[in-house]
N, C-alpha and C positions, 0 to 999 in steps of 0.2 A: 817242211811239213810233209805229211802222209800224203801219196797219191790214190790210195784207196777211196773207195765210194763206201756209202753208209752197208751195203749188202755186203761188198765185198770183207767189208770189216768183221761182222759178224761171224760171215765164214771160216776167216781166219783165227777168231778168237775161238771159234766152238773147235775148230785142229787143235790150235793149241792149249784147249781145255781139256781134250780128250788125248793129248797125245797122239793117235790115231785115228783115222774114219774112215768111212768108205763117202761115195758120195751119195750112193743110198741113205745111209744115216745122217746125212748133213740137209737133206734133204725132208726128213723125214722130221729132223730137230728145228729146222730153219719153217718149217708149213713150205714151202718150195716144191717145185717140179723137179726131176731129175734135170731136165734137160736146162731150166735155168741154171741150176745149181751147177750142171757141167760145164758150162759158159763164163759160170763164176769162178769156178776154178782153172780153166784155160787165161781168165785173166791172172789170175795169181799165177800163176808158171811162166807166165809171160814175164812178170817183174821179180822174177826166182824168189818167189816169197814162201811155194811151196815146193812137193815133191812130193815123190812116188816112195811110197814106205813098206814095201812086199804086198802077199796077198794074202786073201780071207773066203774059205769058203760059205757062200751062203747057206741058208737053212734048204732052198732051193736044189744044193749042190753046184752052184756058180761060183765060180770065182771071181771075188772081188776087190779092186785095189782098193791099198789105205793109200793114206795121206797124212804126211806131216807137214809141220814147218821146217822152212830150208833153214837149217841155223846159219850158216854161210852165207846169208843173206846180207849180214851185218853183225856189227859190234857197239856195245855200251861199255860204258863206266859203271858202277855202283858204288859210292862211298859214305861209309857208317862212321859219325863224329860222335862218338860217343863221351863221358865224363873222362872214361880213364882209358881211352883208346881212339885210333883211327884206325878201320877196316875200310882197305880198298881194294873193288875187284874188277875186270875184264872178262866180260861174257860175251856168248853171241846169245844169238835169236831165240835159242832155244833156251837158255840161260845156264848155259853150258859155263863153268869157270874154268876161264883160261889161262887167269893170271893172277895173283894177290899180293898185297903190300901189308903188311900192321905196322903199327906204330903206336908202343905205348906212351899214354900222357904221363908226364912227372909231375905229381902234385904240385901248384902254385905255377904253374907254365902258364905266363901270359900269356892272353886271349893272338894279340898279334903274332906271336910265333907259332900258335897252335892252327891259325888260317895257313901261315907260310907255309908249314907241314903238310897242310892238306894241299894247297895247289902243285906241292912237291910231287904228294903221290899222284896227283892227276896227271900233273907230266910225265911222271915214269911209266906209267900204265901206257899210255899214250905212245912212249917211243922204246916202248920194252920188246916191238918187232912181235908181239905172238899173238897179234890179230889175227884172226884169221879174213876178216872183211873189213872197208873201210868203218873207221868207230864213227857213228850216228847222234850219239849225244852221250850225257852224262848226267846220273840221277845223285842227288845229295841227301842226306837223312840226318839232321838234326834234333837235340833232345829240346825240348820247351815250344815256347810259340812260333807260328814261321806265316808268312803272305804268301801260301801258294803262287798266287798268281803275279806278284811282285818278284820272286825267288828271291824274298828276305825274311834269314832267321834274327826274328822281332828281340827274343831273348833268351838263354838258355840257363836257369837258375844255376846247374850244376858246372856253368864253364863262367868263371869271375870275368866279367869288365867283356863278357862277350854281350852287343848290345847292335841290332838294325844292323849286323853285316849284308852288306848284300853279294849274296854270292852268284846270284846269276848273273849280274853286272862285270862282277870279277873275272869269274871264269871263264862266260863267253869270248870275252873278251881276250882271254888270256889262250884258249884252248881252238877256240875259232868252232864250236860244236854248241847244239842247244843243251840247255841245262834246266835241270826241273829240281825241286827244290819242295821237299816236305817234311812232315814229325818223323822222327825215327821207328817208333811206333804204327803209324801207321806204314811205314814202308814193311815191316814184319809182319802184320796183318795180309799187304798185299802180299806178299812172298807164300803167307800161306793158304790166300785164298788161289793163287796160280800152281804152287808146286807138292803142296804139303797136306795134311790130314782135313784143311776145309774146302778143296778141289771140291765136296760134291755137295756143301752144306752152302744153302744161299742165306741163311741168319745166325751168323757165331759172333762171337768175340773172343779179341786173341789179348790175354793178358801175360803184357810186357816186363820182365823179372830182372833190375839189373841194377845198379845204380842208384836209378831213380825207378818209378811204374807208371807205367803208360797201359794204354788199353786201344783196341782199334776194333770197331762194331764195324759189322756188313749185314746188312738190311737188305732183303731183296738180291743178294750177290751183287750190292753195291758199297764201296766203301763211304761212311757217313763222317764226314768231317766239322759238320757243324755248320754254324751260319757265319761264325768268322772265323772257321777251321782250326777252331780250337779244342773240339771234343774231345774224350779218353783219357781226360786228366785225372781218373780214378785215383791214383797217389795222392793228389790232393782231398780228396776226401775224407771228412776226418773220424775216426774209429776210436778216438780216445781224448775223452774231455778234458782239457788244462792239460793234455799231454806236451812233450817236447816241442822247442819252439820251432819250425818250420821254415826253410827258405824263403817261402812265399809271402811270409809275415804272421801266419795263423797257427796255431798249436792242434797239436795230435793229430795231424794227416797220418794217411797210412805212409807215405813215405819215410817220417821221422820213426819209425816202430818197425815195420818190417822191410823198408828196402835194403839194398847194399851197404849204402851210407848210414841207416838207421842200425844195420845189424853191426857194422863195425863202430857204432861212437856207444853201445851201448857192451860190447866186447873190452873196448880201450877201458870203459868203464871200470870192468870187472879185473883187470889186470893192474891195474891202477889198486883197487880195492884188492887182491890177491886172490879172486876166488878161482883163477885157473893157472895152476902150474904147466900146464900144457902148452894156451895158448901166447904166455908167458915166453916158454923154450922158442915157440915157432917166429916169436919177434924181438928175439933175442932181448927181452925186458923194455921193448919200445913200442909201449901203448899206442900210440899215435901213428906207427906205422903198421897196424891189424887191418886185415880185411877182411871181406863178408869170405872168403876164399880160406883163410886162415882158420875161421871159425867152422866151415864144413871142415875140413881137414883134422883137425880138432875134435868134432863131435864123430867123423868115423873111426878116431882113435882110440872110442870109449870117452872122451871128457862130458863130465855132466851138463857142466856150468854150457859149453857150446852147444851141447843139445839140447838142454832148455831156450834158450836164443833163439835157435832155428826152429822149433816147435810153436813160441810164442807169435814168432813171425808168422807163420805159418796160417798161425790162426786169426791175424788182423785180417792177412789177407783173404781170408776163407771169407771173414764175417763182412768186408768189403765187397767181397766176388758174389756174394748173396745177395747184397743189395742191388747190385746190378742186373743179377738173371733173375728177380724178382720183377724189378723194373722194364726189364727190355723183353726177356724172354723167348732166347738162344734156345735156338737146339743145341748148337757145342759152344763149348769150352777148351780154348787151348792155350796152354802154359807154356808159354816158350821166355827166353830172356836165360842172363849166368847164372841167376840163382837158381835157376830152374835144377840144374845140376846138380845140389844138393839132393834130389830125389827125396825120400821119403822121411827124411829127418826132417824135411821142409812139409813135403807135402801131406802126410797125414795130417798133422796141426789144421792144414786147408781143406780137405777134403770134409774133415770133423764137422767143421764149423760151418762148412758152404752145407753141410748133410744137414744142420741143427737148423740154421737160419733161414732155407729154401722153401717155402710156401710149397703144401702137399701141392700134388697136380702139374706143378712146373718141375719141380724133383725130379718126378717120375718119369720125365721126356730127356731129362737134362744129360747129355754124355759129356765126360772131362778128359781130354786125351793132352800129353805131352807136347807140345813141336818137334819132329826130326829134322827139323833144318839146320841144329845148332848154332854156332856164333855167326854164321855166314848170313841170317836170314834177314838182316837189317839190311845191309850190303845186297844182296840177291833181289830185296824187294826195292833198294834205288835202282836197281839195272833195270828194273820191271817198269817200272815208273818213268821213266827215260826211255823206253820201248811204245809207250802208248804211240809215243808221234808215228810212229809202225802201225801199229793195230786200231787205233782210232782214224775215220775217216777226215 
């Protein structure tokens, strides 16, 4: 566990909120005195958690040191289980990537070979020698429900006969390091509430584009996970009456219409029926092997049929994404996830319909901005997550 105190904590977190500080301004964000606050930071140097990051002239004309966090302080894990992949990476402190592993899934890859794989990457990570500090823990991100505080993912609809693994059991055990254990989802949320475009926004929501759709709300610059941390299940929400039938058991969620999986059974479709010569070529006549990947590639080839797909998705998702900034009432919006990728084939269809659906008055406050974090932010945000035992007192 963390040797830090409640104060010290906070100091750390506002460095590495800001990237840099002086302690003037840590100070000044904390209600503190200078001179506690330099006592606070003499502690943190002591446990090389920070350091000295050049200088800054004041308005004064003084010069004044920043402050960073010592990335060398220490090293995490972050690993992303995703439906049709495992990303796993080696950061330090600063959430520096120092190392990475993928591994794609093969469709129908039972549940117990796809754990083997993951504890695989955890060891390689682990004895790949390009720590730079001893590794501290290991954060995990799973798609469907999970016991935070158990470190068991309960179920993951898009990974078959995967059911109550418990991975913090596993691993520690295995790895001899703590392990933390959440939605995948909201590991990207954190990732972009630490690194990425909602560093200055304390109420966004980060919608999850990939597979399956996840959502992850921060209320207050807090991430809200629900009362049995099951929030952001927006893909379950259903946008279309007697629609497609649903993993979950229920028809027309947005997942079955516009996620990954939705855009590909509804492509297979169409190829099956012949309406794309294109996306026909790109799988060589095997319906059943099309992805959401296949169909952006396709619709920036000019194909109609795959830019209708991606347009219609576009717009569950909008008229989904509207019910929730009506409901919650974010100031951002960020799109991150693979489909995000598709850019504007995908996204006008969203943008349309979040425009049509968004009650005046919240509209007008509403900003929608991409993720720059790309596929790494699930991954980034387990290493983050595995970091609190750092940053939390």
């Amino acid at each position: 566990m963390s040797s830090v105190s409640t104060k010290q904590s906070q100091c750390l977190s506002l460095i590495r909120e800001r990237g840099r500080a002086s302690r003037g301004e840590l100070a000044q964000a904390l209600g503190l005195d200078k001179k506690t606050v330099s006592g606070l930071v003499e502690q943190l140097a002591a446990q090389s958690l920070v350091e000295g990051a050049g200088f800054r002239e004041s308005q004064a004309g003084r010069r004044q040191e920043l402050l960073a966090v010592r990335g060398s302080h220490s090293c995490f894990l972050g690993i992303d289980l995703g439906a049709t992949h495992i990303l796993g990476i080696l950061a330090d402190l600063n959430a520096t990537v120092l190392d990475r592993i993928y591994f794609e899934i093969r469709p129908g890859l039972p549940a117990d070979l796809i754990l083997s794989q993951l504890r695989s990457i955890a060891r390689s990570l682990l004895a790949s020698g390009k720590a730079a500090a001893p590794v501290k823990g290991v954060g995990i991100g799973v798609p469907g429900f999970v016991n935070p505080q158990k470190g068991i993912s309960l179920v993951a609809e898009n990974i078959p006969g995967w059911k109550d693994v418990r991975l913090r059991e596993i691993l520690e055990d295995e790895l001899g390091v703590p392990v933390e254990v959440d939605d995948c989802s909201r590991a990207c949320g954190r990732a972009e509430r630490w690194l990425g475009v909602g560093k200055k926004e304390r109420d966004f929501l980060l919608l999850d584009l990939g597979y399956g759709i996840g959502m992850a709300l921060f209320i207050r610059g807090e991430l809200y996970a629900g009362s049995g941390y099951k929030s952001g299940e927006i893909g379950h929400t259903v946008v279309k009456l007697d629609g497609p039938p649903c993993s979950c058991g229920k028809r027309g969620c947005l997942e079955t219409v516009a996620s990954g999986k939705g855009i590909a059974r509804a492509a297979a479709a169409g190829i099956r029926e012949g309406h794309s010569a294109v996306l026909a070529g790109l799988t060589h006549g095997n319906a059943e092997a099309v992805t959401a990947q296949d169909v952006s590639v396709a619709a920036s080839m000019g194909d109609g049929f795959a830019a209708g797909l991606l347009g219609e998705a576009g717009g569950y998702i909008g008229v989904a994404l509207a019910n929730a900034v009506n409901l919650l009432n974010p100031a951002l919006v960020v799109i991150g996830g693979g489909l995000a990728a598709a850019g504007d084939l995908l996204l006008d269809g969203l943008r349309e319909q979040l425009s049509r659906y968004t009650m005046m008055g919240i509209a007008e406050d509403l900003r929608l901005e991409l993720s720059g974090l790309g596929t790494e932010a699930s991954a980034l945000g387990c290493a983050l997550l595995a970091m609190e035992r750092v940053f939390s007192p």
